[in-house]
C-alpha positions in Angstrom: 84.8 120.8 84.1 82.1 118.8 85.1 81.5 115.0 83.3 77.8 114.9 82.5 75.4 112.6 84.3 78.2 112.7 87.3 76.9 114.1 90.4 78.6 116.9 92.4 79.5 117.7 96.2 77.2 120.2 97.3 78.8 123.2 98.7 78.3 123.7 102.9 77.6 126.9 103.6 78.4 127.7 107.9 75.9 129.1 109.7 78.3 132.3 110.0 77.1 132.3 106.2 73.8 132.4 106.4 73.6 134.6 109.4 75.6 137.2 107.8 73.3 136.4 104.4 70.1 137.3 106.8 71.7 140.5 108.1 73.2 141.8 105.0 69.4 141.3 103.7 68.0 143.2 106.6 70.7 146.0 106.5 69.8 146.3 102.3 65.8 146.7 103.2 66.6 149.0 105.6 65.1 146.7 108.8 68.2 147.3 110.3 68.9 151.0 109.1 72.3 153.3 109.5 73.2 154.1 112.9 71.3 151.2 114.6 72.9 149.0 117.2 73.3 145.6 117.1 72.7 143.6 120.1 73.5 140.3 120.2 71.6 138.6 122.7 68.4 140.3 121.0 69.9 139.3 117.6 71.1 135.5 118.7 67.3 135.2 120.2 65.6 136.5 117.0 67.6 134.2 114.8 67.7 131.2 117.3 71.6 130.6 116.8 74.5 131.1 119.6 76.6 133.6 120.4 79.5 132.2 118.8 78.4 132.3 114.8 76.6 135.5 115.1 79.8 137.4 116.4 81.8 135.5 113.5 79.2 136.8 110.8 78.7 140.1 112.7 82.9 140.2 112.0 82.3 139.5 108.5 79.8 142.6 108.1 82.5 144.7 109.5 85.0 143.5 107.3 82.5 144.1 104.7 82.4 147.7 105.6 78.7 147.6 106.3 79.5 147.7 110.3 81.2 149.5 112.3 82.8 148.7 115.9 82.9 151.2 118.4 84.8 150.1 121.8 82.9 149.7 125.0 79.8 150.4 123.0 79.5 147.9 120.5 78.4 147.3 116.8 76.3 149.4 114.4 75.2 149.8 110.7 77.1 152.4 109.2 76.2 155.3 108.1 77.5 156.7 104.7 78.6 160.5 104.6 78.8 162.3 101.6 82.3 160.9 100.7 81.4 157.4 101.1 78.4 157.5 98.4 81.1 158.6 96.1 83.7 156.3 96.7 80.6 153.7 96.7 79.4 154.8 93.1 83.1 155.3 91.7 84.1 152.0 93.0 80.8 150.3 91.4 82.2 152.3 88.0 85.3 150.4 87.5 82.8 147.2 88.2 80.8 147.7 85.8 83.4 149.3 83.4 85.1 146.4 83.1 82.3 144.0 83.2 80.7 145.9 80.2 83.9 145.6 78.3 84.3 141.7 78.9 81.0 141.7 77.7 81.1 143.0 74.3 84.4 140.9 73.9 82.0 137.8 75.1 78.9 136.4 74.5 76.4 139.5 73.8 73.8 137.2 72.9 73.9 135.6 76.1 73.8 139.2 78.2 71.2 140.3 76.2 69.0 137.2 76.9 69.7 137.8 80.7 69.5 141.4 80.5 65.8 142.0 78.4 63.7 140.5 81.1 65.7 142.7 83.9 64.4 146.0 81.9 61.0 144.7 81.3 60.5 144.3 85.5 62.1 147.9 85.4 59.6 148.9 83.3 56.8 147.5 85.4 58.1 148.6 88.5 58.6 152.5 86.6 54.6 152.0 86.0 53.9 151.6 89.5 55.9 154.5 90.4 57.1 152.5 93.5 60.3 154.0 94.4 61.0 150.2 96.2 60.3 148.1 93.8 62.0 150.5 91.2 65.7 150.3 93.3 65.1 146.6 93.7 64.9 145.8 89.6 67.6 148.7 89.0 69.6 146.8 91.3 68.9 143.4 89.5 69.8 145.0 86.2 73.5 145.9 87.1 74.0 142.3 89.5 72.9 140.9 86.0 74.9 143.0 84.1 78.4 141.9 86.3 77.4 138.6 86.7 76.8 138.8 82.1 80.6 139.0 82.7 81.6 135.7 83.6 84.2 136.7 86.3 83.0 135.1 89.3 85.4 138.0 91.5 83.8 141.2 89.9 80.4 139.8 90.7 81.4 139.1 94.3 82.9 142.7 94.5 79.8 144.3 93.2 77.3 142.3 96.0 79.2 144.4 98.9 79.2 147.3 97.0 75.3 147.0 95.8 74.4 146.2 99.5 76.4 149.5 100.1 74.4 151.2 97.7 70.8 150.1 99.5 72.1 152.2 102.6 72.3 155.1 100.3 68.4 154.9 99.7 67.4 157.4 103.0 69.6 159.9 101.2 68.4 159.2 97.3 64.9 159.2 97.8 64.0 163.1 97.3 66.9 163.0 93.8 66.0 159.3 92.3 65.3 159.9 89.3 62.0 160.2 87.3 60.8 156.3 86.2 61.0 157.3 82.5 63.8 158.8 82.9 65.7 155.7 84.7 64.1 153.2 82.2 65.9 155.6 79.7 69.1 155.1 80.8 68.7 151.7 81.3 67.5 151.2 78.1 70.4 153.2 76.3 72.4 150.6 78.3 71.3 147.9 76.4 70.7 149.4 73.3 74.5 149.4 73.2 75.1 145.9 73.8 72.9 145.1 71.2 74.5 147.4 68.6 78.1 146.2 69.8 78.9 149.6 70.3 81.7 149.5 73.3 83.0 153.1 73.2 79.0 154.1 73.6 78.6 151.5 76.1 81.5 152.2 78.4 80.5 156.8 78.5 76.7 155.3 78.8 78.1 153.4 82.4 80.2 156.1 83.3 77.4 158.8 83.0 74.8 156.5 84.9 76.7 156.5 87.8 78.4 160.0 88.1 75.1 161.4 87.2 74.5 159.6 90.2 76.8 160.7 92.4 75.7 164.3 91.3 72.5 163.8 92.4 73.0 162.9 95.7 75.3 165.1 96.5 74.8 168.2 94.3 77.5 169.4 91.5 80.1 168.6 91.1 80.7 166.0 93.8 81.9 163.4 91.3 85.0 164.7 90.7 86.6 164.9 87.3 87.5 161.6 85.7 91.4 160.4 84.9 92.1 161.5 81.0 92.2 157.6 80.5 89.3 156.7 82.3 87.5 155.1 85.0 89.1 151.7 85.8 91.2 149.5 83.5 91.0 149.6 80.0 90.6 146.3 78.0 91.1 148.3 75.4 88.5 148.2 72.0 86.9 146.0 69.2 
């Protein structure tokens, strides 16, 4: 714990860090969209950097899962089948499963504070009707919602795995839902936390993103959840 009034290192990022940061970005607004090629002396150029930290953060996108690496030919942005937006949304499930659970045994006050004003720019981006904006405050509600958790190694599961679910935006666009209808669930979401009620919470989560799943990929595609549930049980208050 920190002494107050005492001043702190401040972290050093590498520039493998931030290059990987800028492309992660571009691959999430779709500047660098699935299938595309990667070249790196056009890359290195654009981003005035060497050779040398681009392949190092290029490697850390591929360990990522958000290249891939095809020999002789080089790198490109994946693109997600049918299988992987599953695994994508299931995986996000036991996230968020567990993060909603750590938060009703935590401070609700707090994740409700957070939380509020991460509905309201829903709500304003629902208004507009701008499919963009829309994702980009969806996605800001369930960051917040992890990071509401306090465990620093759920939240850094759930950036891959938000990044992830960006890609699937080509695909979701003709089945994202209505604005009402995904302020709704939202809203539900939080209604919960603020009544304290976990059992409603944790079905509320699991809907929102098998509905998803659905969705995108037509009945059925889900899959039928384990008797005991998605992810691990913390078990209730």
């Amino acid at each position: 714990m920190s002494v107050p009034g005492r001043l702190q290192p401040v972290p050093r990022r590498s520039t493998a860090a931030v290059i990987a940061d800028q492309l992660r970005s571009a691959i999430m607004d779709g500047s660098l969209a699935p299938g595309d090629q990667l070249g790196e002396t056009e890359l290195a150029g654009q981003l005035g950097v060497s050779r040398g930290p681009l392949r190092e953060a290029m490697q850390r996108l591929v360990q990522e899962g958000l290249l891939r690496s095809e020999r002789h030919r080089g790198l490109f942005v994946r693109e997600l089948t049918a299988d992987d937006v599953r695994d994508i949304y299931v995986s996000r499930l036991a996230i968020e499963r567990t993060a909603c659970a750590l938060i009703m045994r935590g401070n609700r006050g707090e994740a409700l504070a957070r939380l509020t004003p991460t509905l309201e720019r829903l709500v304003e981006a629902a208004d507009s009707r701008d499919r963009t904006a829309m994702s980009d405050a969806d996605q800001t509600f369930h960051q917040t919602l992890v990071s509401c958790s306090g465990n620093s190694r759920l939240e850094r599961m759930a950036q891959t795995l938000l990044v992830e679910t960006r890609m699937c935006l080509t695909v979701m666009q003709d089945v994202y839902p209505e604005p009402a209808e995904l302020v709704e669930e939202h809203q539900k979401l939080l209604d919960a936390i603020t009544d304290g009620d976990e059992e409603l919470l944790l079905r509320l989560i699991e809907s929102h993103m098998l509905d998803t799943v659905e969705r995108i990929n037509g009945p059925g595609s889900a899959g039928e959840p384990p008797a005991d549930g998605w992810g691990p049980s913390l078990g209730t208050t």
